[in-house]
Phi, psi and omega in degrees: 000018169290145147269164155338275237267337165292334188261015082335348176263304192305303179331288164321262168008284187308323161294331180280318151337297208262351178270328170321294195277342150311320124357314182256328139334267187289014146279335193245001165254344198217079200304192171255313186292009168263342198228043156244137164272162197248114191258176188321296172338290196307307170304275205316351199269265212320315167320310194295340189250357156268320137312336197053023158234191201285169166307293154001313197258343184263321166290348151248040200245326203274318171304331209289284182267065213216136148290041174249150190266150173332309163316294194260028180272294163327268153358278214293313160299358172276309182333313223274316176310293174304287239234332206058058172229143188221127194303154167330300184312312194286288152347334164285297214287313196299287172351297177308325185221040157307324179302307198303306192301311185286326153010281205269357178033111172215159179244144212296332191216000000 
Protein backbone atom coordinates (compact mmCIF):
# COMPACT_ATOMS: atom_id res chain seq x y z
CA UNK A 1 0.00 0.00 0.00
CA UNK A 2 3.00 2.55 -0.66
CA UNK A 3 2.59 5.26 -2.91
CA UNK A 4 5.24 6.69 -5.12
CA UNK A 5 6.13 9.49 -2.63
CA UNK A 6 6.56 6.76 0.78
CA UNK A 7 8.27 4.74 -1.28
CA UNK A 8 10.84 7.56 -2.08
CA UNK A 9 10.96 8.64 1.17
CA UNK A 10 12.17 5.12 2.75
CA UNK A 11 14.21 5.10 0.08
CA UNK A 12 16.20 8.57 0.89
CA UNK A 13 16.08 7.75 4.42
CA UNK A 14 17.59 3.98 3.89
CA UNK A 15 20.63 6.24 1.76
CA UNK A 16 20.74 8.50 4.23
CA UNK A 17 21.64 5.42 6.92
CA UNK A 18 23.99 4.09 5.39
CA UNK A 19 25.83 6.80 4.25
CA UNK A 20 25.54 7.92 7.93
CA UNK A 21 27.05 4.82 9.10
CA UNK A 22 29.46 4.64 6.41
CA UNK A 23 30.77 7.84 7.94
CA UNK A 24 30.99 6.58 11.32
CA UNK A 25 33.13 3.92 9.76
CA UNK A 26 35.45 5.23 8.06
CA UNK A 27 36.01 7.89 11.52
CA UNK A 28 36.76 4.98 13.56
CA UNK A 29 38.98 3.31 11.30
CA UNK A 30 40.75 6.24 10.02
CA UNK A 31 40.71 8.89 12.97
CA UNK A 32 41.34 12.77 11.73
CA UNK A 33 43.78 13.38 14.30
CA UNK A 34 46.41 10.69 12.44
CA UNK A 35 46.58 12.88 9.18
CA UNK A 36 47.37 16.34 10.81
CA UNK A 37 51.48 16.50 11.06
CA UNK A 38 52.79 17.63 14.06
CA UNK A 39 55.04 20.83 13.40
CA UNK A 40 57.89 22.57 15.57
CA UNK A 41 54.71 24.87 17.16
CA UNK A 42 53.43 21.70 18.22
CA UNK A 43 56.65 19.75 19.67
CA UNK A 44 57.59 23.18 21.75
CA UNK A 45 53.73 23.05 23.23
CA UNK A 46 54.30 19.49 24.41
CA UNK A 47 57.58 19.98 25.76
CA UNK A 48 56.33 23.26 27.76
CA UNK A 49 53.48 20.60 29.56
CA UNK A 50 55.49 18.06 30.20
CA UNK A 51 58.03 20.27 31.90
CA UNK A 52 55.54 22.39 33.31
CA UNK A 53 57.69 25.42 31.90
CA UNK A 54 56.51 28.16 29.59
CA UNK A 55 57.73 28.14 25.98
CA UNK A 56 59.22 31.24 27.04
CA UNK A 57 61.45 29.33 29.69
CA UNK A 58 62.40 26.56 26.88
CA UNK A 59 63.96 29.50 24.18
CA UNK A 60 66.01 30.08 27.19
CA UNK A 61 66.94 27.07 28.11
CA UNK A 62 67.55 26.11 24.48
CA UNK A 63 69.88 29.39 24.32
CA UNK A 64 72.22 28.30 26.92
CA UNK A 65 74.47 26.49 24.73
CA UNK A 66 74.01 28.52 22.05
CA UNK A 67 76.35 32.53 21.78
CA UNK A 68 73.07 33.94 21.70
CA UNK A 69 72.53 36.97 23.90
CA UNK A 70 69.49 37.56 26.23
CA UNK A 71 68.43 40.49 23.72
CA UNK A 72 68.10 38.42 20.86
CA UNK A 73 66.35 35.56 22.72
CA UNK A 74 63.70 38.21 23.23
CA UNK A 75 63.57 39.15 19.50
CA UNK A 76 63.29 35.64 18.36
CA UNK A 77 60.70 34.77 21.02
CA UNK A 78 58.40 37.67 19.82
CA UNK A 79 59.45 36.49 16.54
CA UNK A 80 58.06 33.12 17.43
CA UNK A 81 54.72 34.64 19.45
CA UNK A 82 53.94 36.82 15.79
CA UNK A 83 54.86 34.47 12.60
CA UNK A 84 55.63 30.97 14.69
CA UNK A 85 59.23 31.04 13.57
CA UNK A 86 61.38 29.45 15.76
CA UNK A 87 65.38 29.65 15.57
CA UNK A 88 67.78 27.37 14.73
CA UNK A 89 68.45 26.82 18.85
CA UNK A 90 65.24 26.14 19.61
CA UNK A 91 64.78 23.61 16.68
CA UNK A 92 68.50 21.68 18.07
CA UNK A 93 66.93 21.56 21.66
CA UNK A 94 63.44 20.22 20.32
CA UNK A 95 65.42 17.49 18.21
CA UNK A 96 67.78 16.67 20.90
CA UNK A 97 64.94 15.61 23.28
CA UNK A 98 62.14 14.80 20.77
CA UNK A 99 62.52 11.00 21.48
CA UNK A 100 62.22 11.48 25.12
CA UNK A 101 59.08 13.95 24.50
CA UNK A 102 57.31 11.49 22.02
CA UNK A 103 57.90 8.98 24.99
CA UNK A 104 55.22 9.81 27.09
CA UNK A 105 52.56 9.62 23.86
CA UNK A 106 50.66 12.54 25.25
CA UNK A 107 48.77 14.19 22.43
CA UNK A 108 49.84 17.65 20.99
CA UNK A 109 46.71 19.53 22.58
Amino acid sequence: MFTTIDFQLETVLVLVVAGLLFQLFMRRHHPMSDTRTVSTEDDLYKMARITGASEYEIFHASAADWPVSEAVVEKHFKDYLMHQATPCYVNAFLRKHKQQVDDLKLPPF
